[in-house]
Biopython code that builds the backbone (N, CA, C, O; Angstrom):
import numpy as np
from Bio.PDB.StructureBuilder import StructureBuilder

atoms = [
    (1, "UNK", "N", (36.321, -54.601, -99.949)),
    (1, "UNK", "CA", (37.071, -54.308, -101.152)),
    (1, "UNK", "C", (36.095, -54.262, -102.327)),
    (1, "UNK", "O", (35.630, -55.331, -102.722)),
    (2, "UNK", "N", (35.817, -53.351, -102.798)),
    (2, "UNK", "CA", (35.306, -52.867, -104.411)),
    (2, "UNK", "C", (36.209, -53.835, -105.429)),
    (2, "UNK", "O", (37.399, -53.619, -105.654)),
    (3, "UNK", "N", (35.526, -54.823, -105.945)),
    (3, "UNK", "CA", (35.610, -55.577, -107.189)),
    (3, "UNK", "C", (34.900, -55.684, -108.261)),
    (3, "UNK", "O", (34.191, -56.519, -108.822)),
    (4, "UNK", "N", (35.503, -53.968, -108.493)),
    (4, "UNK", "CA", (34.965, -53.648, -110.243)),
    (4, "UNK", "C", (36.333, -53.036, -110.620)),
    (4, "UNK", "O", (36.972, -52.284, -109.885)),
    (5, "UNK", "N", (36.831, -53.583, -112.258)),
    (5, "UNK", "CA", (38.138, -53.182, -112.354)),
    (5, "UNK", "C", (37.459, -52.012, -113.369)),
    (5, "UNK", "O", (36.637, -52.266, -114.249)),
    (6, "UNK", "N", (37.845, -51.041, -113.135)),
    (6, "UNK", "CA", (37.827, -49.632, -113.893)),
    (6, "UNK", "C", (38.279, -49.677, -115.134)),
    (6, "UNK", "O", (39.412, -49.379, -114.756)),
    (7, "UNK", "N", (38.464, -49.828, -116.774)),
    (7, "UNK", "CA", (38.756, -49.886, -117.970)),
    (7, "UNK", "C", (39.204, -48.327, -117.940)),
    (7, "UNK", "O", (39.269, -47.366, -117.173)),
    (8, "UNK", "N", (39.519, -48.780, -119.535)),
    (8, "UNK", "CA", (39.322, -46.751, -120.245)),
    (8, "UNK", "C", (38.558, -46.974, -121.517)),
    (8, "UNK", "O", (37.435, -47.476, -121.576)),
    (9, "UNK", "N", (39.108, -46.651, -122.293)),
    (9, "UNK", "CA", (37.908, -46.343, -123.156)),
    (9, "UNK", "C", (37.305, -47.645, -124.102)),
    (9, "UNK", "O", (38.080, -48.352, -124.745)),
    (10, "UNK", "N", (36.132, -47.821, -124.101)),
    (10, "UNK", "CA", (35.591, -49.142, -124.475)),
    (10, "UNK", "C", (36.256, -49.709, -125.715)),
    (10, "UNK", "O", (36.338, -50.934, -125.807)),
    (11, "UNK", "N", (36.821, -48.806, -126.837)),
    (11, "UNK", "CA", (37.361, -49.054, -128.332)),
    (11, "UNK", "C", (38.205, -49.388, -127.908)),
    (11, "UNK", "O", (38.304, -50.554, -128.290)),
    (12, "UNK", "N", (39.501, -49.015, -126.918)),
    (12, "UNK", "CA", (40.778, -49.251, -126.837)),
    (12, "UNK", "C", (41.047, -50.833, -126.817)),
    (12, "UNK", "O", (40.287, -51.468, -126.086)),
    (13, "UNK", "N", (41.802, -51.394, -127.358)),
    (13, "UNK", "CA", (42.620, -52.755, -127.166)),
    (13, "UNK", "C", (42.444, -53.478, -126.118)),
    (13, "UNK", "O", (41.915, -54.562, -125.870)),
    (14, "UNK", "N", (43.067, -52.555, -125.467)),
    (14, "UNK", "CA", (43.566, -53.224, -123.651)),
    (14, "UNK", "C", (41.928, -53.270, -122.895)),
    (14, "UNK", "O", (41.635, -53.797, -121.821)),
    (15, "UNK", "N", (41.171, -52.656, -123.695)),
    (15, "UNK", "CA", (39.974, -52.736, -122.860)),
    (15, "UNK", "C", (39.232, -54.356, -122.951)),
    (15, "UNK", "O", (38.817, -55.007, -121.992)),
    (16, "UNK", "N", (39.221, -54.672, -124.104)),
    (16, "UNK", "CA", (39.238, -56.051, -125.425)),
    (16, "UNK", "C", (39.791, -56.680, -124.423)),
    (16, "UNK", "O", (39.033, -57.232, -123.625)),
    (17, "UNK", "N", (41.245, -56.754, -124.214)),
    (17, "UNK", "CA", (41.624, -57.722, -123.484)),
    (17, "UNK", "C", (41.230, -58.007, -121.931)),
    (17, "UNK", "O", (40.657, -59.041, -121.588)),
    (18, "UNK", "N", (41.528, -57.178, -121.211)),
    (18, "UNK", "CA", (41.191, -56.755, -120.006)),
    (18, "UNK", "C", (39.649, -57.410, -119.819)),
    (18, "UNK", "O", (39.694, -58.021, -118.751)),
    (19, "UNK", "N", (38.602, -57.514, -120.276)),
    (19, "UNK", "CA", (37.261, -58.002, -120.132)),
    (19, "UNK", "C", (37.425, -59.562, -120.447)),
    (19, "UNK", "O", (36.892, -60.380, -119.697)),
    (20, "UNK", "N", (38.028, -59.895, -121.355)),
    (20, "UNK", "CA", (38.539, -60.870, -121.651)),
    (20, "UNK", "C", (39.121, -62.155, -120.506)),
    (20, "UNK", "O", (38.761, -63.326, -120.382)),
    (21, "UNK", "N", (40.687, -60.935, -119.407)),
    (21, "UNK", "CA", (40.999, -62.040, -118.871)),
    (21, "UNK", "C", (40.444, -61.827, -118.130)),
    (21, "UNK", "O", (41.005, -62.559, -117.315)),
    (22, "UNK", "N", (38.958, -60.947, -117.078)),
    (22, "UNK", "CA", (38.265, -61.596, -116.448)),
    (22, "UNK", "C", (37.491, -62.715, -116.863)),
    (22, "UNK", "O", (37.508, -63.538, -115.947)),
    (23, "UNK", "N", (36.987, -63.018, -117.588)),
    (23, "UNK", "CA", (36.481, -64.055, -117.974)),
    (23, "UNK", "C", (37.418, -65.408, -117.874)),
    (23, "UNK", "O", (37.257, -66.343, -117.089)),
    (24, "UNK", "N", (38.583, -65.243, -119.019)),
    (24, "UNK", "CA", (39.486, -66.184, -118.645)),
    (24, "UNK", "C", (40.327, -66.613, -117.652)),
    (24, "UNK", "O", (40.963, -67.663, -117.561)),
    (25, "UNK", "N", (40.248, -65.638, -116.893)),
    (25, "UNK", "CA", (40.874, -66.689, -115.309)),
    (25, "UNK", "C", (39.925, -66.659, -114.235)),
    (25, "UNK", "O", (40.278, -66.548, -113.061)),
    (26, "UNK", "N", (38.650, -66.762, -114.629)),
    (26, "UNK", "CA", (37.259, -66.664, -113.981)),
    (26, "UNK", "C", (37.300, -66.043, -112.471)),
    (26, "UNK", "O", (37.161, -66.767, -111.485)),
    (27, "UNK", "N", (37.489, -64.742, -112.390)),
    (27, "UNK", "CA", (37.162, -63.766, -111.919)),
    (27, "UNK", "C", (35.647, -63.305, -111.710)),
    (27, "UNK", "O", (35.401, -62.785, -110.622)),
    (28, "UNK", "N", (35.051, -63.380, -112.235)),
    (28, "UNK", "CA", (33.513, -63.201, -112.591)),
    (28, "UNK", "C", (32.461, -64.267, -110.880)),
    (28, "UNK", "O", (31.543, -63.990, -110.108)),
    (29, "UNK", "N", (33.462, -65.547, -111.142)),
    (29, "UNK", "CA", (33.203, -66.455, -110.083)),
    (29, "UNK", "C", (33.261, -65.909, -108.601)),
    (29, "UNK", "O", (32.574, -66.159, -107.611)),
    (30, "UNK", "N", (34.518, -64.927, -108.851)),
    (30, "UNK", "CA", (34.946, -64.315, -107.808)),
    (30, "UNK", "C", (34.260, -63.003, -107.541)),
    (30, "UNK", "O", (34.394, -62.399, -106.477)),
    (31, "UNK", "N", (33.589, -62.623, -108.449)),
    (31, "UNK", "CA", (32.748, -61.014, -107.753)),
    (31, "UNK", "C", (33.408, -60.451, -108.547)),
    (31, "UNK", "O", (32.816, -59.381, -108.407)),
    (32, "UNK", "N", (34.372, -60.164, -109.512)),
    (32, "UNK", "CA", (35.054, -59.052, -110.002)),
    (32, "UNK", "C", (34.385, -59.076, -111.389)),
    (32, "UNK", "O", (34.149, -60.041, -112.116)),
    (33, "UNK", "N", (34.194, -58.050, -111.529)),
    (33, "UNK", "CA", (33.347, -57.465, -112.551)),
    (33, "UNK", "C", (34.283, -56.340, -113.727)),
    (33, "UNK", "O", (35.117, -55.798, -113.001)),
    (34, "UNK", "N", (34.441, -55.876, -114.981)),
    (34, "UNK", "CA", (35.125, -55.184, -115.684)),
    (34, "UNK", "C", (34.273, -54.206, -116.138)),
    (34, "UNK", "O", (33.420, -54.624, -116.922)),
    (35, "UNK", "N", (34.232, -52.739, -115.822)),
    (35, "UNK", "CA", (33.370, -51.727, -116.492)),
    (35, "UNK", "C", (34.198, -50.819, -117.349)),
    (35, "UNK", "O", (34.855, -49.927, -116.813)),
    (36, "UNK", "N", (34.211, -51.020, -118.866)),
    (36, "UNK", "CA", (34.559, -49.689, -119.638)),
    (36, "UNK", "C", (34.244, -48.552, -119.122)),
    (36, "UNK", "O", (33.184, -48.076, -118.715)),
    (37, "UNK", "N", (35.741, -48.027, -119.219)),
    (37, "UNK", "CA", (35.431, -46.205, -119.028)),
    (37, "UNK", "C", (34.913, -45.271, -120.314)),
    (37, "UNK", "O", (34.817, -45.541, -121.511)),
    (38, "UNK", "N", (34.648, -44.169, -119.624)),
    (38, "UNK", "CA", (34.137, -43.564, -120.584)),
    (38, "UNK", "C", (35.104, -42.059, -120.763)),
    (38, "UNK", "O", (35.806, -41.743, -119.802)),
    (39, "UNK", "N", (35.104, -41.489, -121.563)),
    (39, "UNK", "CA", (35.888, -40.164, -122.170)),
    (39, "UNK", "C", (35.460, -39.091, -120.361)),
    (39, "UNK", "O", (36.170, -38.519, -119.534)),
    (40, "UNK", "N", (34.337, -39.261, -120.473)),
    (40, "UNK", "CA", (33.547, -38.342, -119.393)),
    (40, "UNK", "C", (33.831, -38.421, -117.918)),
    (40, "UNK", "O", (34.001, -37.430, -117.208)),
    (41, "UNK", "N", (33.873, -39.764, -117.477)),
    (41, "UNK", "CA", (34.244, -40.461, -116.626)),
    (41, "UNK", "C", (35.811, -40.054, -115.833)),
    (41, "UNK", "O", (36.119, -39.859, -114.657)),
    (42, "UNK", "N", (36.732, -40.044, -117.385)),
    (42, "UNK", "CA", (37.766, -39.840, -116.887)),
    (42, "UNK", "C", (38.811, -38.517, -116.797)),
    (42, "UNK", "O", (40.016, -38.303, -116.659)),
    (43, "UNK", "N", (37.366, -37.661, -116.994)),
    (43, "UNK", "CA", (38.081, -35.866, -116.984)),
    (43, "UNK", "C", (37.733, -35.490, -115.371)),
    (43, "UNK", "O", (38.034, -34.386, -114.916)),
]
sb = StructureBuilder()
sb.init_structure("model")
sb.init_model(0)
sb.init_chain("A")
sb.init_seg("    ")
for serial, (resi, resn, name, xyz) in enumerate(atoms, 1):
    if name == "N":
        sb.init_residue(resn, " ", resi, " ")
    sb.init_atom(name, np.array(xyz, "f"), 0.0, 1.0, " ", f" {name:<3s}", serial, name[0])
structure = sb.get_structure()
């Protein structure tokens, strides 16, 4: 299983948060990693 959670765009809100609750429910411990998307990425 691939444990990188896919974002969208780095400015957006939900991206803010989303990086966030990996950290806060320590995910990170677990291998899961959060990568902002990019405009490019997602055409």
């Amino acid at each position: 299983m691939t444990k990188v959670i896919d974002g969208i765009n780095p400015g957006a809100g939900i991206s803010r948060f989303s990086a966030r609750m990996v950290r806060d429910y320590g995910l990170e411990r677990h291998g899961y990693t959060y990568v902002p998307g990019t405009s490019a990425r997602s055409r």
